[in-house]
C-alpha positions in Angstrom: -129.4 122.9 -126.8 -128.5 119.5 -127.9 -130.6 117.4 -129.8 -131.6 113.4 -130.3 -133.4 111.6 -133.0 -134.3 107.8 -132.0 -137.3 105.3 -133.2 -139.2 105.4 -129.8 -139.1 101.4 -130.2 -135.5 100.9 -130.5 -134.7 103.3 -127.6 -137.0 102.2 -124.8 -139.1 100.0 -126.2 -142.6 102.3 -124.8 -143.1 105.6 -123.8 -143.8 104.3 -120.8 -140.3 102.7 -120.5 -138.5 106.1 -122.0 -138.0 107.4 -118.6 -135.9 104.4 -117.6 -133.2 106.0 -120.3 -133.4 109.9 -119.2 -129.9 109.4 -117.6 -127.9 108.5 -121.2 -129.5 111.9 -122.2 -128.8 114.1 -119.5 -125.7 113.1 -119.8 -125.2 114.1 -123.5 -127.5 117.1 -122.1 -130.2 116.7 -124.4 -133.0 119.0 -124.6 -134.7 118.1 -128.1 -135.9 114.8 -128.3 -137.3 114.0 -131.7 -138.8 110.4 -130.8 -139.6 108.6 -134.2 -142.7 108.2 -135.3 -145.1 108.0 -132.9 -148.8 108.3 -135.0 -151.1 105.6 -135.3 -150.0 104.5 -139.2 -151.7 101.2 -141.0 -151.1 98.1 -139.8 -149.2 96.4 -143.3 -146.5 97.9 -145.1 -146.6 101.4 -143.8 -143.1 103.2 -145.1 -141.3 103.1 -141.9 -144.4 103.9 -140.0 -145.1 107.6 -141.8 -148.6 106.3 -143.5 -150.6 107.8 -140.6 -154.2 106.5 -140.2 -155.0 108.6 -137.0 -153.0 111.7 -136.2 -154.7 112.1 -133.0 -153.7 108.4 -131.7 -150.5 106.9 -130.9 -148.9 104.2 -132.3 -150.4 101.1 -130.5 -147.3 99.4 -129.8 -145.7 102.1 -127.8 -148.6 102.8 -125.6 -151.2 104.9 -125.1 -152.2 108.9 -125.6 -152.4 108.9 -121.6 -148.5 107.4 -121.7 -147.7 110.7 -124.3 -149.2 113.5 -121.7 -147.3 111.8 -118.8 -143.8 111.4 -120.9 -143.8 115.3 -121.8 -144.4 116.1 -118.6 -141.2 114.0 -117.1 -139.3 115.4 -120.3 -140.3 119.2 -119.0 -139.1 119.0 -116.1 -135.8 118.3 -116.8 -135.8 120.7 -119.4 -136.6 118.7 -122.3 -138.4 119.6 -125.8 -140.5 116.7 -127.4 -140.7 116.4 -131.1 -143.2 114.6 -132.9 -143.4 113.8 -137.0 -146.3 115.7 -138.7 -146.7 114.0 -142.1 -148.2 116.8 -143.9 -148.3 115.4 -147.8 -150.4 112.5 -147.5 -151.9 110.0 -145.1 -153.0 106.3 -145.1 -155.3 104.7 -147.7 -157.0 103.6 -144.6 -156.9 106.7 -142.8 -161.1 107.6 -142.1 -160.5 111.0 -144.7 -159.8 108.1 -147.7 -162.3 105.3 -146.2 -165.0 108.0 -146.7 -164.0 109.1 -149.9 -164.3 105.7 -151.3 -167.9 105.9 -150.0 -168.4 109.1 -152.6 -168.5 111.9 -150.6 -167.5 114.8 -152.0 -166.4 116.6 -149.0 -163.9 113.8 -148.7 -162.8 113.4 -152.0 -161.5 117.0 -152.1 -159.3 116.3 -149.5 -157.1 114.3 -152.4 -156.2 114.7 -155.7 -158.2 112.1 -157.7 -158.2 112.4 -161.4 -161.1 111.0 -163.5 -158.9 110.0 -167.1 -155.7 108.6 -168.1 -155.3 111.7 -170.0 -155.3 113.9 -166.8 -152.8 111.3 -165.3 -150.3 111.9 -168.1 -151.0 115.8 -168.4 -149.5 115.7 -164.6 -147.0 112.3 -164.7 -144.9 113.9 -167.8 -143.3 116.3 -165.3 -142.7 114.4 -162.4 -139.7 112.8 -160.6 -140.6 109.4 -159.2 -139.7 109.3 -155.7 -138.7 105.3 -155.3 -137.9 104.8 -159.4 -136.9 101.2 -158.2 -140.6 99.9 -157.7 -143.3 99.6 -160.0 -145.1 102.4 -158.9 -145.4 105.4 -160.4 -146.9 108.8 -158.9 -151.0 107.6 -159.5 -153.0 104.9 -158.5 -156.5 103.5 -159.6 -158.8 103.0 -157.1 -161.9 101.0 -157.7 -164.2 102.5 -155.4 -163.2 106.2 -156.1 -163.1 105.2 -159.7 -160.2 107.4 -160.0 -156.9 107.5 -160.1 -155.3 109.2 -156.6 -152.1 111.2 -156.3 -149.6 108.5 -154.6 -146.2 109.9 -154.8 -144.3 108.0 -151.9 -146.3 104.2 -152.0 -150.0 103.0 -153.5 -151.1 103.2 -149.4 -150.0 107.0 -149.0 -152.6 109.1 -150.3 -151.3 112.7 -151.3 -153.5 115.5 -149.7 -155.1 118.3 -151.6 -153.6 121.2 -149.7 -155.5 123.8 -152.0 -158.7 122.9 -149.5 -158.4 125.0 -146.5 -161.0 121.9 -144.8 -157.4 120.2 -145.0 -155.3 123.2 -143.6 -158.1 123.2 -140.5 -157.7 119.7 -140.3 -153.7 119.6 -139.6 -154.3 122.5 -137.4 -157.0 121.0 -135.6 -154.4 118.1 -134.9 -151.5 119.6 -134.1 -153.7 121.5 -131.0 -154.7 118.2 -129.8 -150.6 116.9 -129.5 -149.7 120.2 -128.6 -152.8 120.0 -125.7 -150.5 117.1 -124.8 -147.2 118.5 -124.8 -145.8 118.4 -127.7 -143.5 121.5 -128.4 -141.7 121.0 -131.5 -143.9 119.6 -135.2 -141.5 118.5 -137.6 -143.0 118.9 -141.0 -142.4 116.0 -142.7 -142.8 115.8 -146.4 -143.4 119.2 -146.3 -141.6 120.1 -150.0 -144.2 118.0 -151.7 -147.5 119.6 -150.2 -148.6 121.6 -153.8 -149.8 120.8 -156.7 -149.0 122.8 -159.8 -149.6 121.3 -163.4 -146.3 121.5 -165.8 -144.1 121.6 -162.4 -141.9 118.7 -160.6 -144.4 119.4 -157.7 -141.8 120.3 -155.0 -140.6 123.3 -153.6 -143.3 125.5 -155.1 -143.4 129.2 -153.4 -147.2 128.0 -152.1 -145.7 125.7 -149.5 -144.3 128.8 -147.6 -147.8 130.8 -148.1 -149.1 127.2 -146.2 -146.3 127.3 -143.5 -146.5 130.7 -142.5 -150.4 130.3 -142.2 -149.8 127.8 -140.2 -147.2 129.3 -138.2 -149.5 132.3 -137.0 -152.4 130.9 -136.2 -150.3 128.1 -133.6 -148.8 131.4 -132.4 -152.2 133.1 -131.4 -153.5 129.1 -129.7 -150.2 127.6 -128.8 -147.3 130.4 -128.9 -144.5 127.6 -127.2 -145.0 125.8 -130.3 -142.1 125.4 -133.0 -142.3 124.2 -136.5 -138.8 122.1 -138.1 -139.3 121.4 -142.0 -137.7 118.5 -143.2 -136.8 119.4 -146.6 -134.0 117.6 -147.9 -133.4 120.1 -150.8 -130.8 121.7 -152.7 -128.9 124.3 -150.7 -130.9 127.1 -152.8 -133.6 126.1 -152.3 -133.2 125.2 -148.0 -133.4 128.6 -147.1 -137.0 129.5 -148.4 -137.8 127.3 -145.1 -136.6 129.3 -142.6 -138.1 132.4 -144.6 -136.9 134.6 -147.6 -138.7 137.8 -148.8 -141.9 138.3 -147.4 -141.6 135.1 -145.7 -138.3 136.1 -143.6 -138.5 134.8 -140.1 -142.3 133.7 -140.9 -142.3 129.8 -141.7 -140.7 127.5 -139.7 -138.1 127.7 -136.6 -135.7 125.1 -137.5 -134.6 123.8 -140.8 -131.8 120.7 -141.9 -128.8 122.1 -142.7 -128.5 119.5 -145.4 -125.3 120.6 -146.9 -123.5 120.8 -144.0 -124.1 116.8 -143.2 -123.3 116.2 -147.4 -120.3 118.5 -147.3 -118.8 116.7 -144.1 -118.9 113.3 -145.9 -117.6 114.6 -149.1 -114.0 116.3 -147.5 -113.7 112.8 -145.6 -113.1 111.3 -149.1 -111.4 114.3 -150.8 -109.4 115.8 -148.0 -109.6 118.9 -149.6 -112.1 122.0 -148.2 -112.7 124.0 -151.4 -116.1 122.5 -152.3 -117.1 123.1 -148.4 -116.4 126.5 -148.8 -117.6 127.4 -151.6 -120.9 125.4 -151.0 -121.3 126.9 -147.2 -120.3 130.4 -147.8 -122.9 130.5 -150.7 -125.9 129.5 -148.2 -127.7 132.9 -147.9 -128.5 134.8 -144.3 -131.0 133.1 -142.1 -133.7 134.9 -140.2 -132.2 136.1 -136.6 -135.1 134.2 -135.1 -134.6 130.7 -137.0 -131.9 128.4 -136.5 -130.1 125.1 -138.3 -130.4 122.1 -137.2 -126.9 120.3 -137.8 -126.7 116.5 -138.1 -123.5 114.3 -139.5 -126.2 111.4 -139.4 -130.2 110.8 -139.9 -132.8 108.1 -140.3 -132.9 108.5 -144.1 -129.1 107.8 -144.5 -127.4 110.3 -147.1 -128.2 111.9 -150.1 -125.4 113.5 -152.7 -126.7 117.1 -152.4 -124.2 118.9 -154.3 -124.9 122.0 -156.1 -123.4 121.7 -159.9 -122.2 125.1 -160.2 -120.4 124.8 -156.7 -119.0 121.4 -157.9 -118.6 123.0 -161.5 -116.4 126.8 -159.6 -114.2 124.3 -157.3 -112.9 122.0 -160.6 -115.5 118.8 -160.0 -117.6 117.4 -162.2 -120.9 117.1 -160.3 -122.0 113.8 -161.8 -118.6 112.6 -161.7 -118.4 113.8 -157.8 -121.6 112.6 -156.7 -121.0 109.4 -158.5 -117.4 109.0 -156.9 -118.9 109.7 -153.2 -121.3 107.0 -153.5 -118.7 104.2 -155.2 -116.4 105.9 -151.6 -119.2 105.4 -148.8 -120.4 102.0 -150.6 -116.8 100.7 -150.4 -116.1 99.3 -153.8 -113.8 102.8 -154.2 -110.0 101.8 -154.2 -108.7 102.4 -150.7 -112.1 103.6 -149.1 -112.5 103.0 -145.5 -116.5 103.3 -145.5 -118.9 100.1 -144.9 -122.6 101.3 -146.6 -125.2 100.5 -148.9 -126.2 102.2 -151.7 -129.9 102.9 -152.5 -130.1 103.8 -156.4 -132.3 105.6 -158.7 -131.5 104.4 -162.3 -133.3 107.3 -163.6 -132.1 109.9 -162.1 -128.1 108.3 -161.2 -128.4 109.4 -158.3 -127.5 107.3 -155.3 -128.4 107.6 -151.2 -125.7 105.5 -148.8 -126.8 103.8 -146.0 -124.9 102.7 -143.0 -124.3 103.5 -139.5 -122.1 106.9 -138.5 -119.4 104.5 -137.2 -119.1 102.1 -140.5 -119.6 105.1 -142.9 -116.1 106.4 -141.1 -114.5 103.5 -140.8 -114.2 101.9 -138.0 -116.5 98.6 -139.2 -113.3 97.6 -141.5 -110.4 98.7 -138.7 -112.1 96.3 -135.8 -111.9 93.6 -139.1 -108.5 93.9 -139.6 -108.4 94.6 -136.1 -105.4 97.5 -136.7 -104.9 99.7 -134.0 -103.8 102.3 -136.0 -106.7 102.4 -138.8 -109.3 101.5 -135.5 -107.5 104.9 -133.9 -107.7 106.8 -137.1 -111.9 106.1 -137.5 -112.3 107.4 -133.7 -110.8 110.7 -134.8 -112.7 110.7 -137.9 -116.1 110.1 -135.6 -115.2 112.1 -133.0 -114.3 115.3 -135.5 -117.8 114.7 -137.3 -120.1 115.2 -134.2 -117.2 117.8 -132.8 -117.9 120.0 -136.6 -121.8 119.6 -135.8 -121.5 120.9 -132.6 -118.8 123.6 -133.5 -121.3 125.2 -136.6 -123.8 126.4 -134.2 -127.7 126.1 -134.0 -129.1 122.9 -132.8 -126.6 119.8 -133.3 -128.3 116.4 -133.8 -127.5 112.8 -133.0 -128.2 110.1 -133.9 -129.3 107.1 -131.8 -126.3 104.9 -131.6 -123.6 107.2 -132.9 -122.7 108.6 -129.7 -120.8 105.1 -128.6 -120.1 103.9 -132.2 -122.9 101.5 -133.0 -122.2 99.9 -136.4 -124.4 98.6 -139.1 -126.9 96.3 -137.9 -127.8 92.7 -139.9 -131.1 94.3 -141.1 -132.3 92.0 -143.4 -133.3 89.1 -140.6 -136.4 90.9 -139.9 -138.6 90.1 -143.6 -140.1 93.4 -142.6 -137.2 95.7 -143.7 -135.6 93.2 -146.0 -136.4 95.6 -149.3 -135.2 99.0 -147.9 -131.5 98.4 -146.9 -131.9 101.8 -144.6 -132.8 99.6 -141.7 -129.2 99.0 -141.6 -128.8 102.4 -139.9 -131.7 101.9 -137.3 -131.2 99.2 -135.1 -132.6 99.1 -131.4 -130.6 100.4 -128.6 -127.3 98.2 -127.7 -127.6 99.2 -124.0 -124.3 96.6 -123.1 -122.6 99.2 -125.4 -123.2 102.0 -123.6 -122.7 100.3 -120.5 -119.3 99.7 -121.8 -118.7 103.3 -122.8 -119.6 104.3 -119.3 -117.0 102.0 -117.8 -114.8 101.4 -119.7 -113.1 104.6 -121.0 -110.2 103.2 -122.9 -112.4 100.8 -125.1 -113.5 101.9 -128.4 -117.1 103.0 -127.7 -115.3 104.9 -124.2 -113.6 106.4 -126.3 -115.7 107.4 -128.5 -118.3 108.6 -126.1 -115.9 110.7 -124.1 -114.7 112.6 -127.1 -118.6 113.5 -128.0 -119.3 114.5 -124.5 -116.1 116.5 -124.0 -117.3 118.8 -127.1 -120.7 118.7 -125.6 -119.3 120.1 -122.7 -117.2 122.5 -124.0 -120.0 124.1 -126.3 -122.4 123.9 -123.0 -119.9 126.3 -121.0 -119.0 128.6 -124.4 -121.1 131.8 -124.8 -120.1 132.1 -128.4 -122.1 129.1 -129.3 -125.5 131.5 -128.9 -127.4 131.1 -131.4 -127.8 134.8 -132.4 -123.7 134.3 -133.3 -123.5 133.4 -137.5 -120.6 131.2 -138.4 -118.6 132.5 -140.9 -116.8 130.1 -143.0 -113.4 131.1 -143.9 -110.6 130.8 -146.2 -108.4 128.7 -145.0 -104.8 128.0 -146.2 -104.4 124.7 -146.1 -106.5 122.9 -147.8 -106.9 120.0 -145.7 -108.5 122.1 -143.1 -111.7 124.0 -142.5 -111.8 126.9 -141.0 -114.5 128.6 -139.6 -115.1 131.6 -137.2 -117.9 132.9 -134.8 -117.4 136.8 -134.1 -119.1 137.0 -130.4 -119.4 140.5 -128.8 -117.2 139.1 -125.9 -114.1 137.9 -128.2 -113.6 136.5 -131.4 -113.9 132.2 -132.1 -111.4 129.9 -135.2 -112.8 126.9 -135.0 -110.2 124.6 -137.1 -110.8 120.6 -138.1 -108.4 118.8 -140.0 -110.2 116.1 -142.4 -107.4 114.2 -143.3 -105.6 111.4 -141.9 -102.0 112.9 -141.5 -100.6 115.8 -139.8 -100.7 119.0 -141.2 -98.5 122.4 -140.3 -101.3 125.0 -140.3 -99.9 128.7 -140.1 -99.9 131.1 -137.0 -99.9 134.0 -139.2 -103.6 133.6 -140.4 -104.6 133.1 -136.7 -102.6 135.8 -135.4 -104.9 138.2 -138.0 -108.2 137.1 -136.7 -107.6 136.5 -133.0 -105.3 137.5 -130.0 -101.7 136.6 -129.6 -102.7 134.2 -126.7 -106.1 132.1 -126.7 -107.8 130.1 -124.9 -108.7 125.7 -126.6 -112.1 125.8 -125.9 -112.3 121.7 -126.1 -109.1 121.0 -123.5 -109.1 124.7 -121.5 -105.2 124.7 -122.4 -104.3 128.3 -123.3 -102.1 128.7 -126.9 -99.4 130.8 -127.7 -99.5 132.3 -131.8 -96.6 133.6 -132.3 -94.8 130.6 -133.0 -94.7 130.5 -136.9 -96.7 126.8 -137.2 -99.4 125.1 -136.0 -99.5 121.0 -135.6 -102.9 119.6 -136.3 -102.7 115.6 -135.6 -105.1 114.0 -137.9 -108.7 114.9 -137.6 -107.9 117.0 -134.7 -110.2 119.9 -133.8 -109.7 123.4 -132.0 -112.1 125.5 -130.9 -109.7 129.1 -130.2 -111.1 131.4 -128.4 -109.6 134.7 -127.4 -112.5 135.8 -125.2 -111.1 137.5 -121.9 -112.0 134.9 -118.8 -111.1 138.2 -116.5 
């Protein structure tokens, strides 16, 4: 299964319209389509469209409810999944829940957390991170007509929900049978690490949230058993696996989880050219559930975040500040000798920093069509094409990213005033359809080129039986450190997947490959068959091999 990720707008325009694109998908053969966001939310500032005011309508400008049955019902039959955004922490301040608690009823009132003194404000505020520590807000806001202040942790117009009210668990359930009644098959949960409330805590991550999922979970499974849950948590890597279940949660909670290390681990070896941080940081990732799976992604909506564990920074020689720090000075550019074009989005409070940019300038290949270099402009196809090939070679559901599949680059987000302050828009520009015209016919120009090398993996992992998703990757030690190595034991024949991440060649040994696999194998990605006895290996830069040394007898 191969996934997408698009604002609905900037792919078709309408759902309506979205069947006029089903060809550029079927060709990547995509069967999850997570089409961004597609609730009724407020009509002002609305952070990106997730303050929903209705979660029963859809957004007025991309068409009607009617338009949502008839576009699941095209997606199905060819074999397509539709996702849709659940925001589950909080909703519009003019969603009918809040309108009615400003009218002081009660029922309504629970629904949120609204606090009655400043002393109650500050019992809570003392131990919490503020999300967007760049604005003026803080985590509460006063509210005349509740005479209260409300629990606002994302913007003034997002009301936090009071998940402690089952009337609000019966709500979201009641909801998600309505989209699911019109097709929907996949919820992704967004927000989902903030949804409890405990006094003295940072408010995230709590062990309730997965007493709430797995609720949730079994009672869609008794009304609407098709139906799959994805959390987005964009958390440590300790804490990502309570999502797909731990302990008495195993295999309970949701389906699908980000595999938010992998993405931060691919960008960091791009700037290190050294794998020990990946290794450690991957092979550290406990067990998931046999019936959940990753979702793997070199690229999102939210740009990246520098989720690096300090004690797997702290085993491999890093300083974590000092790395983190380094990666976002790399991906911003102002690094000595870095190739990347982004923006950073800072938190002086914190240090942290979250980059910005399209796949393609965030690899280089916005400053090699400057210069206009062959060699550098060669150099950031590899480096694109060995990101989405990694994504697709670790297993479970790969990703992509509107755009990145020809090599969009940034877009010149700040002409529209409505994305001016949050510099992420320069990652989500609508659809260049002459681009992937291009691709399509012209297979020697840089989006061709591009797009052919994304495909070909595609293809390759399509006709591969060890790609099931019951088959673990293992990551192992590899002996150079400019190249991962990672394997996938399937009952039919053992897999090395190898990617170098650097920009020159490197002389990998046949010896280590000799001890995992066959003498003779089979390169998944070209079909050519490889002999191992030879005592090296050539890996041009960012070259991939998928060996396999599964019998084709």
């Amino acid at each position: 299964m191969i996934g997408y990720a698009t604002y609905t707008d900037h792919l078709s325009g309408t759902l309506k319209d979205m069947s006029d694109h089903l060809d550029h998908l079927l060709d990547m053969g995509v069967r999850y389509l997570h089409l961004m966001p597609r609730l009724q939310p407020r009509k002002e500032a609305n952070g990106s469209s997730y303050a929903v005011e209705d979660h029963r309508s859809i957004h007025a400008d991309l068409g009607a409810t009617d338009d949502l049955t008839d576009l699941t019902a095209t997606l199905r039959t060819h074999g397509i999944s539709l996702v849709t955004d659940v925001v589950v922490n909080h909703v519009a301040a003019e969603h009918q829940w809040a309108r009615l608690a400003r009218t002081g009823q009660q029922k309504y009132r629970d629904y949120f957390h609204i606090l009655s003194t400043e002393d109650e404000v500050n019992a809570w505020q003392k131990n919490l991170p503020d999300v967007f520590p760049d604005s003026a807000h803080d985590n509460f806001t006063w509210d005349d007509d509740c005479q209260g202040w409300v629990w606002t942790t994302f913007n003034e117009f997002q009301w936090d929900l009071n998940w402690a009210n089952p009337d609000v668990f019966c709500e979201f359930l009641d909801s998600m049978c309505v989209l699911a009644n019109r097709g929907v098959e996949v919820f992704r949960l967004d927000t989902i690490t903030f949804i409890w409330k405990k006094l003295g805590t940072a408010c995230q991550n709590l062990p309730e949230i997965h007493d709430i999922t797995q609720s949730l979970r079994q009672a869609m499974r008794i009304i609407a058993p098709a139906v799959a849950f994805m959390a987005e948590a964009a958390v440590g890597p300790n804490d990502l696996i309570n999502y797909l279940g731990r302990g008495r949660h195993w295999g309970k909670v949701c389906e699908m989880a980000y595999h938010n290390s992998l993405m931060v681990q691919l960008w960091s070896v791009l700037t290190t050219r050294n794998v020990s941080l990946m290794e450690t940081a991957l092979s550290r990732i406990p067990d998931k559930p046999s019936t959940t799976t990753w979702a793997t992604y070199a690229h999102c909506h939210d740009g990246i975040g520098w989720a690096v564990d300090d004690a797997d920074a702290r085993d491999t020689g890093l300083d974590p500040t000092a790395h983190r720090r380094f990666l976002s000075d790399f991906y911003s550019g102002s690094f000595p000798g870095s190739f990347a074009r982004g923006l950073v989005f800072h938190k002086p409070v914190t240090g942290d920093c979250r980059i910005g940019g399209s796949l393609a300038s965030l690899a280089g290949l916005e400053s090699a069509l400057e210069t206009n270099d062959p060699a550098d402009i060669d150099v950031a196809i590899a480096r694109i094409i060995m990101l989405h090939t990694a994504i697709l070679g670790y297993g479970g559901v790969p990703l992509i990213w509107m755009g990145d599949e020809v090599g969009m680059l940034n877009d010149d987000w700040r002409r529209d005033s409505n994305h001016a302050d949050d510099n992420r828009w320069v990652h989500r520009p609508a659809m260049d359809w002459s681009i992937v015209e291009q691709a399509d016919a012209e297979s020697h120009s840089v989006p061709g080129r591009i797009w052919n090398g994304v495909r070909r993996a595609i293809n390759a992992r399509r006709r591969s039986p060890e790609f099931h998703a019951s088959v673990e990757t293992v990551v192992l030690p590899s002996p150079s450190r400019k190249v991962i190595m990672w394997g996938r034991p399937h009952p039919e024949g053992r897999m090395i997947e190898l990617y170098n991440v650097s920009e020159h060649e490197v002389c990998f040994p046949m010896e280590t490959l000799r001890s995992e696999l066959a003498d003779v194998v089979t390169e998944l990605l070209s079909g050519f068959d490889y002999d191992l006895t030879p005592m090296n290996l050539r890996l041009a830069p960012y070259e991939c091999l998928w060996l396999s040394d599964r019998s084709y007898a």
